[in-house]
C-alpha positions in Angstrom: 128.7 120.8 115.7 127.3 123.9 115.6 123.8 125.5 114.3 122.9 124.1 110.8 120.2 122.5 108.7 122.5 120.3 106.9 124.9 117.8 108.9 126.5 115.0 106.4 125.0 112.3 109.3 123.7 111.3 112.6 124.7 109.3 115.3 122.3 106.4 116.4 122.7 104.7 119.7 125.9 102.5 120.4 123.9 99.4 122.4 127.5 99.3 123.9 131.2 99.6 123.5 131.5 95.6 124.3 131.8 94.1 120.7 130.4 90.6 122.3 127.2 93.2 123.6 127.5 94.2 120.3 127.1 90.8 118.6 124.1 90.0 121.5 122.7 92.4 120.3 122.6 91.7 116.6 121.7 88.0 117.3 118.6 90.0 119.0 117.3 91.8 116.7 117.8 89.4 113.5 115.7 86.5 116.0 113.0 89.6 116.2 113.4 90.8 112.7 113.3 87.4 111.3 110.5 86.2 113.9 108.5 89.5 112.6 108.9 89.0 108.6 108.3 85.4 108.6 105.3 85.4 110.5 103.7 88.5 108.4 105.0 86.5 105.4 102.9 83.6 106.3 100.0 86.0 106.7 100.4 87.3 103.4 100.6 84.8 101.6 97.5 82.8 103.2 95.0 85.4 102.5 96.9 86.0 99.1 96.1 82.2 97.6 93.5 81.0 99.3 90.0 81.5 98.3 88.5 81.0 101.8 90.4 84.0 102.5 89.3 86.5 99.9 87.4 88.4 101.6 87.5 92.1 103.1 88.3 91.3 106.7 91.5 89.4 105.6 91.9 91.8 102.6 92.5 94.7 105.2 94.4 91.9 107.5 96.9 91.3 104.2 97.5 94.9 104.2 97.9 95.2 107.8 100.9 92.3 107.7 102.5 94.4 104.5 102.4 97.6 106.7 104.1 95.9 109.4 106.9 94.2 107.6 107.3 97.8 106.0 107.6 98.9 110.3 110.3 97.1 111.1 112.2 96.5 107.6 112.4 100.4 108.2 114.4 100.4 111.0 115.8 97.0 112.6 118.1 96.2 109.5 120.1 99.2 110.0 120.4 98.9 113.6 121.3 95.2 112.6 123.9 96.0 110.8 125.2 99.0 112.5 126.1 96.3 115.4 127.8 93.9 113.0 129.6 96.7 111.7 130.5 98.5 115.1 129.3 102.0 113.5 127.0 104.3 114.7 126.1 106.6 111.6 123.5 107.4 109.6 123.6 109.5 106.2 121.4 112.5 106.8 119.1 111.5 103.6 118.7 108.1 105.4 117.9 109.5 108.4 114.9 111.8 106.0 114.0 108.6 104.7 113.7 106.3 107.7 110.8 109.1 109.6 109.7 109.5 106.2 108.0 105.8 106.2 108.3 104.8 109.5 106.2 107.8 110.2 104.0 106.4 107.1 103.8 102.7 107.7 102.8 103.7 111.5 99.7 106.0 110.2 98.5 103.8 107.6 99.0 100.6 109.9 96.7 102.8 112.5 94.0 104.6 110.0 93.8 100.6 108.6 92.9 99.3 112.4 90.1 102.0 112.4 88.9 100.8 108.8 89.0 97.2 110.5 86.9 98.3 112.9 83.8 99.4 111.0 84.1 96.5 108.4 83.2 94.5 111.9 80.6 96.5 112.7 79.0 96.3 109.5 79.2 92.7 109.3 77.7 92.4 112.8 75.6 95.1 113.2 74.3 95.6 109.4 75.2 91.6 108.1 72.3 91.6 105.8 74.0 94.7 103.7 77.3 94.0 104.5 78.0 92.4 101.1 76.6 96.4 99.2 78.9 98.2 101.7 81.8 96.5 101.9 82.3 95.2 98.3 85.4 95.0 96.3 85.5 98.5 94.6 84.8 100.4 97.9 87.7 98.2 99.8 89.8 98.9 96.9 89.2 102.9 97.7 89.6 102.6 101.0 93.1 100.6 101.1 94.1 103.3 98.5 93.0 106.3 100.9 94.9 104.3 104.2 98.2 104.5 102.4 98.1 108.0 100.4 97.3 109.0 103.8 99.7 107.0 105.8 102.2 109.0 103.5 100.7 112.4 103.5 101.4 111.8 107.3 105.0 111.0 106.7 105.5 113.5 104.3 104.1 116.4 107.2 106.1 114.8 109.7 109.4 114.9 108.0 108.7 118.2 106.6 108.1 119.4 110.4 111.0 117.5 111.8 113.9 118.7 109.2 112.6 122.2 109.3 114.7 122.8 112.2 118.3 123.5 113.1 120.0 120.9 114.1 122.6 121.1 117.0 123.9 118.3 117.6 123.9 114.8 115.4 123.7 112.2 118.2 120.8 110.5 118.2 119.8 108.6 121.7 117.7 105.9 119.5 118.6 102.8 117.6 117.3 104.6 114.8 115.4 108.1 113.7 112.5 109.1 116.0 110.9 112.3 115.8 110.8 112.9 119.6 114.4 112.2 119.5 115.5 114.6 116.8 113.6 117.1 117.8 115.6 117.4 121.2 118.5 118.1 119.4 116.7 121.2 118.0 118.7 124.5 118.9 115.7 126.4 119.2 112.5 123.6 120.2 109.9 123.1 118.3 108.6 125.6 115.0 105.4 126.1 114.2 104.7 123.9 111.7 106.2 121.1 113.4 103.6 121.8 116.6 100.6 121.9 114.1 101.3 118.9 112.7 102.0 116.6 115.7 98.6 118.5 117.6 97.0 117.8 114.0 97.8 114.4 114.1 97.3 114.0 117.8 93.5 114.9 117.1 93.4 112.3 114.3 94.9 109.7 116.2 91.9 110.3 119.4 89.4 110.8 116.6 90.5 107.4 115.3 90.7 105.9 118.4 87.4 107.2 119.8 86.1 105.6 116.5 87.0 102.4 117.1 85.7 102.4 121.0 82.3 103.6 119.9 82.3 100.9 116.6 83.1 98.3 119.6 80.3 99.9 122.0 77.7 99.0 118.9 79.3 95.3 118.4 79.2 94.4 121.5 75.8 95.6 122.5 73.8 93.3 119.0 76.5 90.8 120.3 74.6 90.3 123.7 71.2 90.7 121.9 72.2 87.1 119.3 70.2 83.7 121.2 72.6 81.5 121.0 75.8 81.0 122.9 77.7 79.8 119.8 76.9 82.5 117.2 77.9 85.0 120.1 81.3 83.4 120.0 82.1 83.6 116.5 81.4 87.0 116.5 83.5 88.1 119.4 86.0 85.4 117.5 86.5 88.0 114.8 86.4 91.1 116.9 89.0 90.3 120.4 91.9 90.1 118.1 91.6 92.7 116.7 90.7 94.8 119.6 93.9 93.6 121.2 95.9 94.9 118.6 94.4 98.5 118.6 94.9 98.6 122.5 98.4 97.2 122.2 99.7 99.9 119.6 98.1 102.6 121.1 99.3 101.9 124.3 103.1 101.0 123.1 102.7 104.5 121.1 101.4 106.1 124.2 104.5 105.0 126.4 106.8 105.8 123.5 105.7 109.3 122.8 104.2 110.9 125.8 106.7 109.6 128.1 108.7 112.2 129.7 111.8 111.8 127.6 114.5 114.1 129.6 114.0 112.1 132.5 113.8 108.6 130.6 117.6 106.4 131.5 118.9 105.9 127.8 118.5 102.1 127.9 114.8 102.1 129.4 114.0 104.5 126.3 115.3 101.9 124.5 113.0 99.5 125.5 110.1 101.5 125.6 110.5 102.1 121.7 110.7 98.7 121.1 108.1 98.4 122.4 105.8 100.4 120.0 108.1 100.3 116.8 109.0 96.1 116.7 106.7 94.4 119.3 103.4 95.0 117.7 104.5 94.0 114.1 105.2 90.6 115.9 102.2 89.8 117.8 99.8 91.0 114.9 100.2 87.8 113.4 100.4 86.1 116.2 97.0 87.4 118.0 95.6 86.8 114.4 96.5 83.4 113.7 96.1 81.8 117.2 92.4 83.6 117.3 91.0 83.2 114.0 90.4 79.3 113.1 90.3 80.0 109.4 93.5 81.8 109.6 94.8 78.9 111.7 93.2 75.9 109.7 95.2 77.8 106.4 98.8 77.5 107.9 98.4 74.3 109.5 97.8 73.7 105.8 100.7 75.3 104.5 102.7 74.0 106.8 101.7 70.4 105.8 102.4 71.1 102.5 
């Protein structure tokens, strides 16, 4: 190809020459995308009209659905249809675009978890002032900081990752990664592209560290309430969630700081889906099958 900043598109990764494999594996991913959307739908539109549910915790949960049908709307429906189609590109602008808000519905779905976090340990820790520090005007504020952020993240990352020259257009992903387009870099990585991910790398293990210490305060009032029963709905509200922090940052830790040279094509494959279309799935799964208001709501619905 040779060295350049601008190629007209990129190559994703053929799933296989086989057009029947390539069928399978559109029949896959619509079951996953359509498994993913639906269930996040339903999530949405519980909290959204029913007044049992208006309330911060499922406030922040309603945006946590949104930023995970924004996760894999981002990338499955191209790969979708690149199989139907049996074509492998990408225009270059798409490509911008799909690190541009992956990257962005990843951060905000990750500084959100964190936010989730201390509106837990407010209500258990501090319940009697929960209601002055949690109220409607400062939730508002914080959703609006989680996604300006979310996209100031995006907007570094993409910045970082198209900085470079570019030579080669095949991309060994169903879609845009960063670690994957920055191995086609001629030279490595710039400057600016290393100070944003070790930037970002501190904010993710400052988020995360965060959370672990909110959870080290929960759980320590948690053993202190008398009875068995109220130390059960509090742990109700908290395992879920704690499940779902451990399960994206783990997924993100295989998908990132794997060592991706000496990764088989098709096991990076699955490692990324992993971290970019499993945990958009079980969110609302862990959610709904943990949370008995959330449950007692779509059995509802469902009736209806």
């Amino acid at each position: 190809m040779g060295n350049q900043t601008r190629l007209p598109y990129f190559l994703l990764l053929e799933f296989s020459k086989n057009r029947h494999m390539q069928l399978l594996h559109f029949f896959f991913f619509s079951v996953l995308y359509l498994a993913t959307v639906t269930t996040n739908l339903l999530i949405i539109f519980a909290v959204a009209f029913n007044h049992q549910l208006h309330s911060p915790m499922y406030f922040f949960l309603m945006n946590l659905a949104l930023q995970d049908v924004g996760i894999v709307s981002v990338t499955v429906p191209k790969s979708m249809t690149n199989s139907l189609m049996d074509n492998r590109c990408i225009s270059y602008f798409g490509c911008v675009a799909q690190i541009f808000l992956f990257i962005s519905f990843i951060a905000a779905d990750f500084f959100l978890l964190t936010v989730m976090a201390y509106d837990r340990y407010v209500a258990i820790c501090h319940p009697l002032h929960y209601h002055i520090m949690m109220n409607w005007k400062v939730c508002t504020e914080i959703i609006i900081f989680v996604w300006i952020s979310g996209f100031v993240c995006g907007i570094l990352h993409t910045t970082g990752t198209f900085s470079v020259l570019f030579c080669s257009n095949v991309i060994n992903q169903f879609f845009c990664d960063v670690p994957q387009l920055l191995k086609l870099s001629c030279y490595g990585f710039n400057q600016f592209e290393i100070g944003v991910l070790v930037l970002h790398g501190l904010v993710v293990l400052g988020c995360f560290t965060f959370i672990i210490v909110s959870y080290a305060m929960i759980f320590k009032a948690v053993l202190i309430i008398p009875s068995e029963q109220g130390k059960q709905k509090a742990l109700s509200t908290c395992m879920p969630h704690l499940t779902v922090v451990f399960m994206l940052f783990l997924s993100g830790c295989f998908g990132y700081l794997r060592p991706s040279s000496d990764t088989p094509i098709y096991l990076n494959f699955v490692l990324t889906v992993m971290y970019s279309v499993l945990p958009p799935l079980f969110n609302p799964i862990m959610y709904s099958m943990r949370n008995k208001n959330i449950r007692f709501v779509l059995s509802k619905l469902w009736r209806f």
